[in-house]
N, C-alpha and C positions, 0 to 999 in steps of 0.2 A: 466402493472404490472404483477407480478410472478403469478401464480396456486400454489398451493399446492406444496411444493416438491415431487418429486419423493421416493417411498421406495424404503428400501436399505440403510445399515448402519448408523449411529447415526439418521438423519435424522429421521425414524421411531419413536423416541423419541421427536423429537421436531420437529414438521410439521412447515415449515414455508408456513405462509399463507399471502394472499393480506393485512388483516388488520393487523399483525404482519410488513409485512414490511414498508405498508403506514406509524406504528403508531410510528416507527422506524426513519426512515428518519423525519415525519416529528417533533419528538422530539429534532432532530439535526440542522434542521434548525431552532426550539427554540431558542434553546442556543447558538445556533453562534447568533442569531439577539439579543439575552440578553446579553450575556456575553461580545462575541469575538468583534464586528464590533465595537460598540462605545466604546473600549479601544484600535484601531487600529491606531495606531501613536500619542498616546498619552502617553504609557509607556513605560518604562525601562527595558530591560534584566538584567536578573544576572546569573554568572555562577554556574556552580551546580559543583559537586567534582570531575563528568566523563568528565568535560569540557567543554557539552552541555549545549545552554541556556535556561531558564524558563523566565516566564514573568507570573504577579500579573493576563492577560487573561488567559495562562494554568492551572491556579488553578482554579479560577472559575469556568473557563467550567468546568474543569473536577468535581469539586464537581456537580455541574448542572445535568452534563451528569449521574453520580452517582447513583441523585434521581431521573431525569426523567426516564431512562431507567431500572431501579428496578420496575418503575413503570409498565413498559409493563412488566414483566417478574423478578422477584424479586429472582434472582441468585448472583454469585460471583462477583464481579468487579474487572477487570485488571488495572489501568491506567499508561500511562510514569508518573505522577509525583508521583506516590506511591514509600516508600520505595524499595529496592530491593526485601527485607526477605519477605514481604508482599505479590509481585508482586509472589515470586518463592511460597510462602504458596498456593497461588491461582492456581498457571499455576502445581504445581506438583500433585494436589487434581484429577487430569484429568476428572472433571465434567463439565458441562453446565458452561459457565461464558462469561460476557461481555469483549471485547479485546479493548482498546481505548486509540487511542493518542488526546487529545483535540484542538493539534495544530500542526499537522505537517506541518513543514518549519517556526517553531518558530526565525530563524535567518531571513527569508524574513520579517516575521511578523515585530518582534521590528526593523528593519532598514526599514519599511514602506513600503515596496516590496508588489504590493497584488498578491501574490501567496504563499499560503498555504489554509491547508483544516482542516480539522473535521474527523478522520476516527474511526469508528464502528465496529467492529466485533463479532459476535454472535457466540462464539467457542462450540464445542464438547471434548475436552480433546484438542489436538492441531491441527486440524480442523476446519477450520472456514466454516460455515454451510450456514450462512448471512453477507454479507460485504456493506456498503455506506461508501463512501469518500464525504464530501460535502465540493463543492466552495463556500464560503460567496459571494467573491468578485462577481464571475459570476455566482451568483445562479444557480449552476449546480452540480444535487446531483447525481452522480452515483452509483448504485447497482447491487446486482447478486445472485441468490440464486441459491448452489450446485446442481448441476443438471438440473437443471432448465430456465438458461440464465442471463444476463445482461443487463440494464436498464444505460441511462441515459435522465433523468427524465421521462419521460413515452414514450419515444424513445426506441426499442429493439435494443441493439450494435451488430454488427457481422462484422466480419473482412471481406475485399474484397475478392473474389476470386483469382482476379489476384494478383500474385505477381509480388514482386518489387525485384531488383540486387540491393547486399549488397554496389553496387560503388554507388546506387543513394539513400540509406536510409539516416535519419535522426536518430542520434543516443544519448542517453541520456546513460550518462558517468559519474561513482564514485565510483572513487578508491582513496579516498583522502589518505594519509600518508599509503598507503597499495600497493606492486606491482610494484615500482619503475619502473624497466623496463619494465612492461604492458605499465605505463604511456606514459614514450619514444616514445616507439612503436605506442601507439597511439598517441600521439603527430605530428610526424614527419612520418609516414606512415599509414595513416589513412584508413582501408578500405572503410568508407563510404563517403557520401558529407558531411554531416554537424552535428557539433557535437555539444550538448548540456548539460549542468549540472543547474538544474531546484533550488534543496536546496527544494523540497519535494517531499517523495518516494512514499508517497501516489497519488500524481497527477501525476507522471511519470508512476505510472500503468495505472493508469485510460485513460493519454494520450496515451499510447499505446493501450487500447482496446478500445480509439476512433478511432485509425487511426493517431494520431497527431503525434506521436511517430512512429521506425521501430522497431530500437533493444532498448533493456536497457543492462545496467551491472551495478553491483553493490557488491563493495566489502564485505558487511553483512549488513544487518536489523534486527532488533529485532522484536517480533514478533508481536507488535503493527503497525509498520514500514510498515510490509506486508501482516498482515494477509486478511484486507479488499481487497488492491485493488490487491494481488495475484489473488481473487479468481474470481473480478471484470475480470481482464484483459483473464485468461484462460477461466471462461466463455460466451466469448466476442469471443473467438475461440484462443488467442495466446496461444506459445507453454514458456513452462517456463524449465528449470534448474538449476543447481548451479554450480560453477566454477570446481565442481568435480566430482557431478551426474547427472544422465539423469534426474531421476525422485525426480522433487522440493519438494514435499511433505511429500519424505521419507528422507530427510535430515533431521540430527540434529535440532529439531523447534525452538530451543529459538533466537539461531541466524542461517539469512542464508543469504550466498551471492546471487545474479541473476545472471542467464545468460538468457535474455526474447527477443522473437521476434513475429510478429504479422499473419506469415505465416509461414508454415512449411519449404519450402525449405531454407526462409532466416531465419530462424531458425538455421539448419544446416548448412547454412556458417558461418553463428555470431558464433555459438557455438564451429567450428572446429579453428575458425580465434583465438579467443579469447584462447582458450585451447592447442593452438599454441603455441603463445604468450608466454602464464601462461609459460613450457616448455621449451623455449628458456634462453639460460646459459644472464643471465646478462650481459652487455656490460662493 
């Protein structure tokens, strides 16, 4: 488990400590064991206006998530199923606030898929400070606190030394209706062996700062999307950017693409391959 954070910007204001993130995590796996798991292939999706789906477990939790986590720390609340206007009144206030998706991979979820998670974030204005992604399915909660390191469950995460060549990584890919000829490209000339698209952004971090994962890419996330298991995955040691900057954090926060790998050099091939790509005139 964490120490104390490190001082040093916002952090100073909100120490995150052992019982803050015990009390954290284990408020999440609450409400996944309340809410989520026994409405897990029993109910219905419906589509929302932006296309994505909800389901009668995303609202629960997320009211769940609501009260339990005011309870540790009685700040603003972010969640995906809140209004927009609501969502931006909160995220523009640039203060202390809870960031939480209550189900991401809601399409794995209602088609009975068990992959998806629970993700948590403990923001500073757009900084997230404290992050857990929790797997119901395979009870495995990962965390990370700024500065500090990366946990999954009382396991410390650190990426291998040795690196791996971009020809034999395992790559997690989404560029849906975005990118056309990235797509191609990847399709049909693939730099790496084996390509994967998971349907949650949260556990495609987390599986890259386990190791399970090389690269990611990812045409934009919102900042529920990323903000946990971003901070998971580069605490864990990967390197992260966005399809246009070096550095992920000083992007635009509300949405951001990935460019993620789990070692530095394959870092810098994914990132040059990829931004290749991007640049190449359409076929």
């Amino acid at each position: 488990m964490p120490p104390t954070a490190p001082s040093g910007g916002p952090a100073d204001s909100a120490p995150i400590t052992v019982e803050f993130a015990a009390r954290t995590v284990e408020a999440v796996r609450a409400v996944a064991a309340a809410e989520i798991l026994p409405r897990f292939r029993t109910v219905a999706a419906q589509r929302k206006l932006d296309g994505s789906l909800v389901t009668e477990a995303d609202i629960a939790a997320q009211d769940a998530l609501a009260v339990a986590l005011q309870r540790i720390e009685a700040i603003d609340f972010l969640g995906e199923e809140m209004p927009e206007a609501e969502q931006r009144r909160v995220w523009d206030g640039r203060g202390r606030f809870w960031c939480v998706d209550p189900i991401d991979g809601t399409g794995n979820f209602s088609a009975g898929i068990p992959y998806f998670a629970v993700s948590v974030a403990y923001m500073q204005g757009d900084s997230p400070l404290f992050g857990t992604v929790y797997d119901p399915i395979a009870d495995e909660a990962f965390f990370a606190v700024r500065g500090a390191g990366a946990w999954l469950n009382a396991r410390p995460l650190a990426q291998p030394a040795a690196e791996i060549a971009l020809e034999r990584a395992v790559a997690e890919v989404d560029l849906r209706r975005t990118l056309a000829h990235v797509r191609h490209e990847l399709k049909h000339r693939p730099p790496f062996a084996r390509r994967l698209t998971s349907g949650s952004s949260a556990l495609s971090w987390c599986y890259l700062a386990g190791g399970r994962r090389d690269v990611f890419v990812h045409a934009g996330q919102k900042a529920w999307d990323y903000a946990a298991g971003a901070l998971i995955a580069e605490e864990a040691g990967a390197c992260l950017a966005t399809l246009s900057r070096d550095d992920f954090w000083a992007a635009p926060a509300w949405e951001r693409s990935v460019i993620a790998a789990r070692t530095p050099r394959l870092f810098a091939q994914w990132r040059d391959w990829v931004r290749d790509a991007i640049g190449k005139e359409p076929a």
